[in-house]
PAVEXGU-430628 format. One record per atom (N, C-alpha, C): residue in one letter; y negated, z, x negated. Coordinates in steps of 0.05 Angstrom, whole numbers, padded with zeros to 5 digits, always signed. Atoms other than C-alpha are relative to their C-alpha. Example, Ala and Ser with C-alpha at 12.3 -4.5 7.8 and 13.67 -1.06 7.14 Angstrom:
! residues 2
A+00024+00000-00018;A+00090+00156-00246;A-00024+00000-00018;S+00024-00001+00016;S+00021+00143-00273;S-00022+00014+00015;
***
This chain:
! residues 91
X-00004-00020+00021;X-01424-00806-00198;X-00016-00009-00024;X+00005+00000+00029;X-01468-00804-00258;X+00003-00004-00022;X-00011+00001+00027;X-01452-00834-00321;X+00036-00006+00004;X-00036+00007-00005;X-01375-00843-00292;X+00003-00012+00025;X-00009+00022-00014;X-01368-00900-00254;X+00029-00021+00001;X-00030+00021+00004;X-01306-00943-00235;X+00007-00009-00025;X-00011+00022+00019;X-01314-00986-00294;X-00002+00013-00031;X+00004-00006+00025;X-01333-00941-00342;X+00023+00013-00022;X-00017+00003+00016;X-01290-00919-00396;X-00003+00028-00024;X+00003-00017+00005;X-01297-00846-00411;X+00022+00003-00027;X-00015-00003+00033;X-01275-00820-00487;X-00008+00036-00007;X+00010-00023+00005;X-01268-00748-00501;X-00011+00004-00027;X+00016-00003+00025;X-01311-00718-00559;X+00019+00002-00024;X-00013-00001+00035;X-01274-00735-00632;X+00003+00032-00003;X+00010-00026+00019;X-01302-00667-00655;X+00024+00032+00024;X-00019-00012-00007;X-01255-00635-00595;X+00025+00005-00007;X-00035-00002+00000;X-01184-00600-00612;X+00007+00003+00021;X-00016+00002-00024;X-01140-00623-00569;X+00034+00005-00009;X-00026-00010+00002;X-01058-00591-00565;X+00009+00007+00024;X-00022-00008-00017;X-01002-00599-00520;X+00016+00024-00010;X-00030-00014+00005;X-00955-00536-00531;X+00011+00011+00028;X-00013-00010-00032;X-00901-00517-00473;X-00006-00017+00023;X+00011+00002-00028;X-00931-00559-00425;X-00025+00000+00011;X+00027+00000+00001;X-00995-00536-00432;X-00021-00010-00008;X+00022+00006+00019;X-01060-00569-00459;X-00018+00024-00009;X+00024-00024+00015;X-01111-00528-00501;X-00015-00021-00012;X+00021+00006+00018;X-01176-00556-00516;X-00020+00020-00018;X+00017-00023+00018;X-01220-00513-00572;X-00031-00017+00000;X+00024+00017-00001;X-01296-00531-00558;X-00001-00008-00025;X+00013-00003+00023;X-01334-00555-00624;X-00002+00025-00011;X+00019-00021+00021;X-01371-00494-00638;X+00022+00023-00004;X-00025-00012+00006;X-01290-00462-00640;X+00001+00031+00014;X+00003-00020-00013;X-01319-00411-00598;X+00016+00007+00028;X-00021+00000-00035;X-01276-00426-00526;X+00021-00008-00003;X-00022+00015-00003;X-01210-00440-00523;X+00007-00005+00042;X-00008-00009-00031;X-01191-00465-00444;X+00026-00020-00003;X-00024+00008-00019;X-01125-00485-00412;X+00000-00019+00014;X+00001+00015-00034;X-01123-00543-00369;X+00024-00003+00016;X-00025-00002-00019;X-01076-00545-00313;X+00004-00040-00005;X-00024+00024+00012;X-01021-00603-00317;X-00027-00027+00004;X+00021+00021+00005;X-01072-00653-00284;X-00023-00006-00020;X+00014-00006+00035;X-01127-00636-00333;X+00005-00002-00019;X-00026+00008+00028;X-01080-00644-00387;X-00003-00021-00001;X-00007+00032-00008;X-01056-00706-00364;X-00031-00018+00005;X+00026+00020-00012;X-01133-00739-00344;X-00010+00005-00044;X+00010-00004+00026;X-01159-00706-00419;X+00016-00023-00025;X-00016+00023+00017;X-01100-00744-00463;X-00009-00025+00002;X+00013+00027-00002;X-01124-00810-00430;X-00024+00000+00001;X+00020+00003+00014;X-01194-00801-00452;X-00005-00010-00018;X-00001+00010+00031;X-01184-00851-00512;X-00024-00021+00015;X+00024+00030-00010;X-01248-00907-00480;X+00015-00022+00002;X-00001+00028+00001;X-01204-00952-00468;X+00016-00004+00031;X-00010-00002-00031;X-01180-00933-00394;X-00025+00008+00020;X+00015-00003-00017;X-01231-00938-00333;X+00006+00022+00013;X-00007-00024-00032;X-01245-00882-00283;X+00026-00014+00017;X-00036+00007-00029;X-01200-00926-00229;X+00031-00002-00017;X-00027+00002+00004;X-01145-00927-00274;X+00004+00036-00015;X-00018-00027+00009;X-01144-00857-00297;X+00002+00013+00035;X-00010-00008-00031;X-01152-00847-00211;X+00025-00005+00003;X-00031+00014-00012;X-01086-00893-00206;X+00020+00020-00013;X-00023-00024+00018;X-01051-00846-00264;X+00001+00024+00020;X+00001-00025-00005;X-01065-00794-00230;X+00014+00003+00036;X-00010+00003-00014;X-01038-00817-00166;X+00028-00008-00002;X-00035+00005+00006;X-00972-00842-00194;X+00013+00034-00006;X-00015-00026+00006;X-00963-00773-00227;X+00006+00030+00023;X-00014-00021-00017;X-00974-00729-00168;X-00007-00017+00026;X-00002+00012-00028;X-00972-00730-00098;X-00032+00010+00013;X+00034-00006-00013;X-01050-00736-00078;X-00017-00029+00009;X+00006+00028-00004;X-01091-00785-00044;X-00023-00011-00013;X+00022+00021+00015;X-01129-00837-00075;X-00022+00022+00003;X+00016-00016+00006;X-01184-00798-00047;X-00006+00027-00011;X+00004-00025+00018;X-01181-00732-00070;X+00010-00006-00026;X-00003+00001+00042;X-01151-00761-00141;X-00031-00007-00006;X+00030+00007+00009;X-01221-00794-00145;X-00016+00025+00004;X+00023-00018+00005;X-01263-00745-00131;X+00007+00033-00013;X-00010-00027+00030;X-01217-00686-00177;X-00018-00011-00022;X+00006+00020+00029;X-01220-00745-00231;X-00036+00004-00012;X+00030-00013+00015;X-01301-00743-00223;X-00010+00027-00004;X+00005-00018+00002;X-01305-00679-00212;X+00010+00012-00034;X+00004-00009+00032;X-01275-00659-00277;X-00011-00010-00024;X+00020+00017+00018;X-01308-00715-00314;X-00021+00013-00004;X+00030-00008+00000;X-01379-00684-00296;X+00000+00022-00020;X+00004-00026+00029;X-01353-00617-00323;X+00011+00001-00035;X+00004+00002+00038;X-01332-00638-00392;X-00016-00010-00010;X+00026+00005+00005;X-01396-00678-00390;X-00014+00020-00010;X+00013-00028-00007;X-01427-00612-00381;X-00001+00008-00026;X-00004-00007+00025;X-01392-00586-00432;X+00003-00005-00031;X+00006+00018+00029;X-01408-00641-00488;X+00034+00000-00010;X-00031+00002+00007;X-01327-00655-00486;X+00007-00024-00004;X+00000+00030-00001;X-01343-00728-00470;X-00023-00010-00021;X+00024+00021+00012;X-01385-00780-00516;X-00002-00031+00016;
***
C-alpha cells in the first residue's frame, strides 16, 4: 500500500471537522463544501488518526471491535486510508 504501511502512522488533516453525534461520525471536508457519514468502523479507524497509532494497530482495533478477520480488517483499514488520502483528509 502506498504511503500506508504497517509502521506508518497515519494523522488525519488538522484542517478536518471531525463530530461524533448519535453514534454517528461526520467529517466536513476543508473547503466546508461535503459533509460525509462514516459507518461505525470509519468512525472508529478516523478518531484514531492522531500519528501516533500504526496501520497494524489501528488493524488490531479494528479486530477487537468487530467480528472480522485480520485479513479483511487490513485490507478495509488500507482501503479507507487510500481514500481519505485521496481526499487530502490525511497529512
Amino acid at each position: 500500500m502506498s504511503g500506508h504501511e504497517e509502521a506508518s502512522r497515519p494523522r488525519r488533516n488538522p484542517e478536518v471537522a471531525f463530530r461524533e453525534y448519535d453514534g454517528e461520525a461526520v467529517v466536513v471536508l476543508p473547503s466546508g463544501a461535503e459533509i460525509s457519514v462514516l459507518n461505525p468502523a470509519g468512525g472508529l479507524i478516523f478518531r484514531l488518526l492522531d500519528g501516533t497509532r500504526t496501520v497494524a494497530e489501528l488493524v488490531d482495533t479494528v479486530c477487537g471491535e468487530f467480528e472480522v478477520s485480520r485479513e479483511q480488517a487490513e485490507a478495509d483499514v488500507r482501503a479507507f486510508l487510500e481514500e481519505l488520502q485521496d481526499h487530502r483528509l490525511l497529512v
